[in-house]
KEPADREN-668027 format. One record per residue: x, z, y of N, C-alpha, C in turn; residue in one letter. Coordinates in steps of 0.05 Angstrom, whole numbers, plus 5000, padded with zeros to 4 digits. Atoms other than C-alpha are relative to their C-alpha. Example, Ala and Ser with C-alpha at 12.3 -4.5 7.8 and 13.67 -1.06 7.14 Angstrom:
KEPADREN-668027
501850004976524651564910501850005024A/498449994976527351434979498550145022S/
end
This chain:
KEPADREN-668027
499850075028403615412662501750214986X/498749835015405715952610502249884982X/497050145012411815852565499249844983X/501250185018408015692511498949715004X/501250234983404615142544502449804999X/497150054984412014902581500249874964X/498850075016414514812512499049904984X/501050165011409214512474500249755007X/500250264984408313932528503249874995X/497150175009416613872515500249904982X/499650165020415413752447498849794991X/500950325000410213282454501649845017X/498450224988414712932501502049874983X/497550045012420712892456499349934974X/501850115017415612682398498749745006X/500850274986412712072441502049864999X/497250114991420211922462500449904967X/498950035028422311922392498149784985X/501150155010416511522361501049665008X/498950214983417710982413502749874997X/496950165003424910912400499849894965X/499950095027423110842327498249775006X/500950345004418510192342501749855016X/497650164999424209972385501049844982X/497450095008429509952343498649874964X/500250155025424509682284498349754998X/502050254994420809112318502149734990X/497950275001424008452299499449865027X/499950054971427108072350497849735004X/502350195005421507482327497849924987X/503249895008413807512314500149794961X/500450085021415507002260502350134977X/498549815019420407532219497450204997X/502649785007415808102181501850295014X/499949744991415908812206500750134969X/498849875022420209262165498450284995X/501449805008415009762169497149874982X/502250125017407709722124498649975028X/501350074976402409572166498250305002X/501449665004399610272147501850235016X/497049914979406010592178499949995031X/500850144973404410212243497950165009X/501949874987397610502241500150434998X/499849714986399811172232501850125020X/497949934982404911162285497649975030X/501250014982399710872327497550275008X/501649674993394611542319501550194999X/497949784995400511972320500450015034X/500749984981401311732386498049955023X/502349944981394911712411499450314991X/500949764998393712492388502150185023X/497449834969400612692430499149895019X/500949994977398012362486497050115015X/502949884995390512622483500850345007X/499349804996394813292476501550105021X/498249974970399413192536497949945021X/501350004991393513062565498050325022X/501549774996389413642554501950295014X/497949854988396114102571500249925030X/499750174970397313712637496650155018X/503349844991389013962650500250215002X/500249695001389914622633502750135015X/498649984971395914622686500150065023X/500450094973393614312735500649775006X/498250064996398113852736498549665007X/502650144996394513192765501149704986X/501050215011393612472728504049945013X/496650104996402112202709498449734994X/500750315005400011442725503049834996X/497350184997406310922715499049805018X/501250264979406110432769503549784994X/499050224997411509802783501550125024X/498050094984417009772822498949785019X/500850204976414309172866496550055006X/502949924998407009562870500150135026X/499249914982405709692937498450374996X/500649805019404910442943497050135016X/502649934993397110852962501050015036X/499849874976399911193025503149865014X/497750074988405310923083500750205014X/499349824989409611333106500349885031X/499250044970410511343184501250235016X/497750004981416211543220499150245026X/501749864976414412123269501549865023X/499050154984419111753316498149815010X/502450204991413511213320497950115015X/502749914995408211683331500150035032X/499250014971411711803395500349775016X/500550314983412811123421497149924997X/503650105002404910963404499550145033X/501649844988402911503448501449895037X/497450044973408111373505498749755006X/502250244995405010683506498349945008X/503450034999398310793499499650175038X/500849764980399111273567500749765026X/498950244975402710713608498549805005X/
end
């Protein structure tokens, strides 16, 4: 990835980051209080960040860089690791 690249993808990061902290800190803490934003505001925050992410996208492609999924803390994970220690007791086993 060239610099240019490197540092675009930073500023869409730190442009995502930043949007996000702004519907944080302006959600009310209850659906029955109104949103201190318009509802037009909302929807342009919302295609603001869907174009940074279609763009962190296409950067991430033209990388290489392969598919950033978010997963869970209690998600078990694709691959187990195993212990080359084990691999040796299997075999040691399997021979006896």
């Amino acid at each position: 990835m060239n610099d240019d690249n490197r540092k675009e993808r930073e500023i869409m990061m730190v442009m995502r980051k930043v949007l996000a902290q702004i519907i944080k800190d302006t959600t009310p803490p209850s659906k029955a209080m109104k949103h201190p934003l318009s509802d037009q505001t909302i929807q342009d925050i919302r295609a603001c960040l869907g174009l940074i992410s279609a763009r962190e996208r296409e950067l991430a492609d033209a990388a290489g860089i392969p598919v950033e999924k978010p997963y869970y803390a209690d998600e078990k994970p694709a691959a187990e690791v195993v212990p080359i220690n084990n691999i040796t007791r299997l075999r040691r086993d399997e021979e006896e």
